[in-house]
C-alpha positions in Angstrom: -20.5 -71.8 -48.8 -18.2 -70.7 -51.2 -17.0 -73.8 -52.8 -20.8 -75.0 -53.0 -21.5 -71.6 -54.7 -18.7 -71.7 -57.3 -19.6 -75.8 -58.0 -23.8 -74.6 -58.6 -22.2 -71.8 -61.1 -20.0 -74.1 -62.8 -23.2 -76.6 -63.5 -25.3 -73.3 -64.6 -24.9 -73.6 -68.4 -26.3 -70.2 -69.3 -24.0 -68.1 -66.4 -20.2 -70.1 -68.3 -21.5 -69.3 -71.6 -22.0 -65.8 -70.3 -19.2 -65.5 -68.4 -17.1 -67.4 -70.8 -18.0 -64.7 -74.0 -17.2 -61.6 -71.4 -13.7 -63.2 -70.9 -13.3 -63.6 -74.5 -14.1 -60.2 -75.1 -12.4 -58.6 -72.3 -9.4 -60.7 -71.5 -8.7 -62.5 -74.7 -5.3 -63.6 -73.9 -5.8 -64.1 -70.5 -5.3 -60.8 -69.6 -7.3 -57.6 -69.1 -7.1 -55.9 -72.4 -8.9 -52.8 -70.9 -7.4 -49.9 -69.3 -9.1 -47.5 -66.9 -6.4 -45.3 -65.7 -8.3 -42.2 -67.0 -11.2 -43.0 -65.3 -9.2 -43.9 -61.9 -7.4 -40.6 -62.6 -10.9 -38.5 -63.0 -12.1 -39.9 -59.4 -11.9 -37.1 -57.1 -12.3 -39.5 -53.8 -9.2 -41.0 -52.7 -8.0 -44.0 -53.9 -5.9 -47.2 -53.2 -4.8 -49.5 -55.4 -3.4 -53.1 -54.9 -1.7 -55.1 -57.1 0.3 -58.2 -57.4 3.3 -57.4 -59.4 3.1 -61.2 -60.8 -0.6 -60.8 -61.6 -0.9 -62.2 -65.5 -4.5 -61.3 -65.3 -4.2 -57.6 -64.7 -0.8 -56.4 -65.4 1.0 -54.5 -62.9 2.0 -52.1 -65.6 -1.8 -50.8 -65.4 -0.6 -49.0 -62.4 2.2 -47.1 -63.9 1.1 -43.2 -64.9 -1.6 -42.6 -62.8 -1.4 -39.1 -61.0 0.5 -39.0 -57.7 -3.0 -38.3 -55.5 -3.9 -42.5 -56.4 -1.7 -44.6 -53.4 -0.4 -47.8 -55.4 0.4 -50.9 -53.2 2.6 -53.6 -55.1 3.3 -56.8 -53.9 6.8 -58.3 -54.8 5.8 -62.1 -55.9 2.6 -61.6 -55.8 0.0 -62.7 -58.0 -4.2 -61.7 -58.8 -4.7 -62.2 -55.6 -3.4 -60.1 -53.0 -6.2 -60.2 -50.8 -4.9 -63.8 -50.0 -1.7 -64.1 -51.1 -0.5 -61.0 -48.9 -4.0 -61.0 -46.2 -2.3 -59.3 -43.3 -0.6 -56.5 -45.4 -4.1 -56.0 -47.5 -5.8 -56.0 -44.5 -4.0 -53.0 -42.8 -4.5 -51.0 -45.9 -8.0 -51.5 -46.2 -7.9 -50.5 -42.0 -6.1 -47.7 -42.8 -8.9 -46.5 -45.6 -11.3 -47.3 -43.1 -9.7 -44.8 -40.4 -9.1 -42.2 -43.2 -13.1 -42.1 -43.8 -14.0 -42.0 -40.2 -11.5 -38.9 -40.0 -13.4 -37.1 -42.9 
């Protein structure tokens, strides 16, 4: 399903321009030229964040300087995609979240 999905995008003409002229805003060099560490910082939920510290689309340097309450997961040779790159360990995190809501 997932590969059929991205090959029916990829033919849809008006959704790559689109997506194509948010990239060129956003990410001009290939990279996220955005920050939202204030915003993260302003959240008053908890909050996880997982990074690949080899990600060249957003730069693990994005998690430096937010306030100690936000738990920062970096992945040594890892890329922008922890979720597969590094499954198991992204998994347990997102179990542990899980548990921590059920405990609230």
């Amino acid at each position: 399903p997932f590969i059929n999905a991205t090959v029916a995008q990829a033919a849809d003409t008006e959704l790559r321009n689109t997506q194509e002229a948010i990239g060129a805003r956003f990410f001009a060099d290939g990279t996220q030229t955005f920050e939202i560490r204030s915003s993260i910082a302003a959240l008053a939920m908890p909050v996880r964040l997982i990074f690949g510290a080899e990600d060249r689309v957003i730069p693990v340097a994005h998690a430096h300087g937010l306030p100690g309450k936000v738990g920062i997961h970096i992945f040594a040779g890892c890329g922008h995609m922890p979720q597969i790159e590094e499954r198991t360990a992204v998994l347990q995190i997102l179990k542990e979240c899980a548990a921590a809501a059920e405990a609230m």
